[in-house]
N, C-alpha and C positions, 0 to 999 in steps of 0.2 A: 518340624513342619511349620511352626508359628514362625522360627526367623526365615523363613525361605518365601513363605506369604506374605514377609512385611518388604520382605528386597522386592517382589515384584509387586509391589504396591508402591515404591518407592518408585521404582524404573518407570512404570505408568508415567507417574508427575511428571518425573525427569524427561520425559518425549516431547510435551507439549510444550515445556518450559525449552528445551533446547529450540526448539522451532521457532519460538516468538524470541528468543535472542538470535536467531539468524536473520530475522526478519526486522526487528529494533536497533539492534546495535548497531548494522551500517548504515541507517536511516540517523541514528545519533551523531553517530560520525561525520553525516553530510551536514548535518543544522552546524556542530561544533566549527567542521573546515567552513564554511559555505560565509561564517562572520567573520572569516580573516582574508579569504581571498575566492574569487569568482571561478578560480581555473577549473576545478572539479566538477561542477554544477552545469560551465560550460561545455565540458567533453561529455559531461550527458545528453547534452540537449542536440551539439553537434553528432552525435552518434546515433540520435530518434531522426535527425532532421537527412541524414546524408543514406541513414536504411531504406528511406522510402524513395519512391521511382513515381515518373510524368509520367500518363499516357500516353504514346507517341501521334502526331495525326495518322489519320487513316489512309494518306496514300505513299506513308512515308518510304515503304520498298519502291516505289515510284522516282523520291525525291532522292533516296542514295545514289541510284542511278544519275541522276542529273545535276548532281552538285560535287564538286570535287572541295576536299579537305586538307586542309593545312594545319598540322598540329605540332605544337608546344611549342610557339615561336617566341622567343626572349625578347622581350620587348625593350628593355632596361637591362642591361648589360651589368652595371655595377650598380643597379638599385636594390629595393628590398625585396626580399626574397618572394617565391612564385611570382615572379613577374615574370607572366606565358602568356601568350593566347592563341587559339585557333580562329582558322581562316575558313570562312565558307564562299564559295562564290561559283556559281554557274557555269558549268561545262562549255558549254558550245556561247556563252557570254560576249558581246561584243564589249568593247573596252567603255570607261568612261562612264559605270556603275556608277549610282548613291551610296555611300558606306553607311550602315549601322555598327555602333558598337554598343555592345550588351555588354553589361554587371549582373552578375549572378545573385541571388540574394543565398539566405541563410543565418539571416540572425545578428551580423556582423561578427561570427564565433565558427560558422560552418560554412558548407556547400562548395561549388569547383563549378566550371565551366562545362562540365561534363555533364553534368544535369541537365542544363539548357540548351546541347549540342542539337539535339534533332526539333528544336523551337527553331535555332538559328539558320538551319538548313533550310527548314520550311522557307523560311522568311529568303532566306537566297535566292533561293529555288523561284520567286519570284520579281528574280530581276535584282537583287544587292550584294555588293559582298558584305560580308559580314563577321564583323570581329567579334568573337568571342574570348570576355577576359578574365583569366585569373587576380586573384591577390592575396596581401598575406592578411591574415584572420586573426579577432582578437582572441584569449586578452595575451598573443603571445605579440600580436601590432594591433596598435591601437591608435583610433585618431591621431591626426591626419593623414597616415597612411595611407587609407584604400583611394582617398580621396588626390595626393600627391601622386598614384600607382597611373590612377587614370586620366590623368591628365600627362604622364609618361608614357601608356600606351599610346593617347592623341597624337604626342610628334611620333613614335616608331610610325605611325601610319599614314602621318602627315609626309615622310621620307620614302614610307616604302610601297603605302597601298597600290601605287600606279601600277607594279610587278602583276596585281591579282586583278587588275583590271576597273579597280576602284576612284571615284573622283570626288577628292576633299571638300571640294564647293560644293557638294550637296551630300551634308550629315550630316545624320541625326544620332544620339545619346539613348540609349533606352536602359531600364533591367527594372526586377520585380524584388518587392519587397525591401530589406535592406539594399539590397540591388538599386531600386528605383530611388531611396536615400540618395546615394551614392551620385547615381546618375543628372538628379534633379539638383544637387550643388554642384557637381562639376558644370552644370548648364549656369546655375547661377554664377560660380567661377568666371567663367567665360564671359557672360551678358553684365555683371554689374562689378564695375572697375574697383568699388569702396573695399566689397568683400575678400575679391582676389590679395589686394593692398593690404589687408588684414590678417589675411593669412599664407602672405610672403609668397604669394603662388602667381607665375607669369607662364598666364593660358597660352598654350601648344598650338591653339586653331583661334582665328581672328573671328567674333560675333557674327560675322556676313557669311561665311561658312555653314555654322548651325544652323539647319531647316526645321529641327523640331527636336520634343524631346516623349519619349515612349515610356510613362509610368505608369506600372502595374503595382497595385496593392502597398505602396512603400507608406512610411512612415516621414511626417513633411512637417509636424509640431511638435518638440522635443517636449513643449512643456502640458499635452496629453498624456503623455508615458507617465504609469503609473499611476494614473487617477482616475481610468476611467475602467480599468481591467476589472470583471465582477467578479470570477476564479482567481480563488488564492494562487492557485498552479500558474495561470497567464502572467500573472500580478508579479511573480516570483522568476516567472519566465523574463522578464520585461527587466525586472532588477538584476537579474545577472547579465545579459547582453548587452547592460547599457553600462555599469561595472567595469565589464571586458574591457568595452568599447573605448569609454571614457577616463578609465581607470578613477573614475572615484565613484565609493561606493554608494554615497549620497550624489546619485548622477544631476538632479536637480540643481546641485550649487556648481557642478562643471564649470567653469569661465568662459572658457569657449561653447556652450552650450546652442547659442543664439546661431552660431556659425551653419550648426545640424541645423535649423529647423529655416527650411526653403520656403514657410508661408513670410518668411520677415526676411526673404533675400529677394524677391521677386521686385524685379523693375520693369517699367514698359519696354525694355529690351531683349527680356525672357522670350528663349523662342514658341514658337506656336507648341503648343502642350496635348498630349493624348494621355488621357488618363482612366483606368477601369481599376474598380474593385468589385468583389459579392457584397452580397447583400448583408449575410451571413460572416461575415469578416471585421475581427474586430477595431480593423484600421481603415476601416470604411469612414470613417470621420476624417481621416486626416485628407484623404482625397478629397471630399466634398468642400472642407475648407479651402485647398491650395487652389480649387476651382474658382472658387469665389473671391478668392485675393488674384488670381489671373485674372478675372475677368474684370474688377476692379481698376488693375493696371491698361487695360484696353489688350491684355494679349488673346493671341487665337487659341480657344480653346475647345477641344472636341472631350465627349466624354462617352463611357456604356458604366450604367448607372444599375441597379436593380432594387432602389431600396420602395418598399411598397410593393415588390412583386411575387413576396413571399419562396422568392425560387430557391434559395436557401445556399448559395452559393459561399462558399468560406473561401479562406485563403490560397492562391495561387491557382484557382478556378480557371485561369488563362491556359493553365498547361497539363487540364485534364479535358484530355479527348473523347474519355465517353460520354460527353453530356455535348449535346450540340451548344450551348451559349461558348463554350470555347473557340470552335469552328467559327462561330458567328464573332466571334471577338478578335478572331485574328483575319475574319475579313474585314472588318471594319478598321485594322489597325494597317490593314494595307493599301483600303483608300486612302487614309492620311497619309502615308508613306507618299504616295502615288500622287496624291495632290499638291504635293509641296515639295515634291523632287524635282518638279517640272520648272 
């Protein structure tokens, strides 16, 4: 009886001790891999980031109806891989549209164009076509890639938009987040010749083309990253996408690092700029800066702002439809649209 009382006195221990090694040991695992390479840490964060869903707008069984779809068009033939995009543009549309093209965000590790699919309809729906673009994602491409991708998508559309009813002389660049990254140097690309010449890149569409450029929530001062994150979680979130991104792990010494950050590419050539973040968002600083270096330069710049208004808005706040400042932010993003496609 005493050895059979001490085996399950032993068994006891052993339940709670096997628990907390299921629970520690691949937590070890990830700090061990996590100091030699970013991949792991990334497919986590792309797997939290690509679970979660937009709320669609509210009349969007409305806008299926009135927008027709173009999906998985290869924009780059022998480029780098996922180079697709979807085509949105207005059914009963007379020719001679404003083209948008959208960058998806995600981290520079995640997300598709699929996400942003029923934004970019909305946006069709009234009155543009609109391109919707994939790319390939770090740290399997990394710098300059997404950035070389979209400015490859510009000529596929600069050749072919006119099929979808679309007109190059009046376009604009937008996407959110990493997305608006992306978007805001390919604008720089474009508007200041030093940069382009730097980075060996000969813009797809001539500066008088570009009407404006649509930043949501992006990230526009490389040299904030990482210094201002309060959560260790963000802080760590920040060090691995920029890792991916950059491929070096100390992303701060990057060489090209100046290249990313749009507050030190901006010329008075920079087209007229629309910028929103939440309030609640911790790259709300970057947009308030690049406002302030736009406005500097003499460029046009419209902004939806929320800081002091406690509304608590976080990240990607533009493409959640149950809170009306959404609603309100993509009418206000389609006056600008509306004013400067004219």
């Amino acid at each position: 009886m005493t050895t059979k009382k001490k085996f399950y006195q032993k068994k006891r221990w052993m339940i709670p001790i096997s628990a907390i090694s299921i629970v520690v040991i691949p937590l070890l695992l990830l700090l061990i891999i996590g100091q030699f390479t970013p991949a792991l840490n990334a497919l986590i964060i792309k797997q939290l980031f690509e679970a979660d869903s937009f709320a669609a707008p509210k009349n969007i069984e409305t806008i299926k109806k009135q927008v027709k779809v173009e999906k998985d068009i290869v924009y780059a033939e022998d480029g780098i891989e996922n180079s697709f995009l979807d085509i949105y543009y207005p059914k009963n549309a007379k020719k001679d549209l404003p083209v948008i093209m959208w960058i998806h965000g995600g981290g520079f590790v995640s997300g598709s164009k699929e996400q942003t699919q029923e934004y970019g309809m909305a946006l069709a729906n009234e009155g543009y076509v609109v391109a919707n673009i994939n790319y390939a994602i770090a740290p399997g491409q990394q710098y300059p890639g997404p950035v070389i991708q979209a400015n490859q998508a510009l000529k596929y559309l600069q050749n072919n938009v006119d099929k979808y009813g679309g007109d190059m002389s009046r376009l604009f660049i937008g996407g959110d987040s990493a997305g608006a990254q992306i978007a805001s140097q390919t604008a720089a690309v474009i508007s200041n010749e030093e940069l382009a010449k730097t980075m060996g890149l000969q813009p797809s569409v001539d500066n008088e083309q570009l009407k404006g450029a649509l930043l949501y929530c992006g990230l526009y001062n490389m040299d904030r990253m990482g210094k201002s994150e309060k959560s260790p979680v963000l802080k760590a979130g920040v060090q691995t996408v920029l890792w991916s991104y950059t491929g070096v792990k100390d992303f701060a010494s990057f060489s090209r690092l100046d290249e990313l950050s749009t507050v030190k590419q901006v010329t008075p050539d920079y087209p007229p700029a629309f910028l929103t973040v939440g309030d609640a968002d911790p790259l709300a600083p970057h947009s308030v800066e690049l406002i302030d270096v736009l406005e500097k330069n003499n460029v046009e710049v419209e902004s939806v702002l929320f800081d002091g208004t406690n509304t608590d808005l976080g990240h990607e706040y533009q493409f959640d439809f149950t809170t009306p400042h959404a609603e309100q932010t993509l009418g206000k993003t389609l006056e600008f649209l509306n004013k400067h496609s004219k």
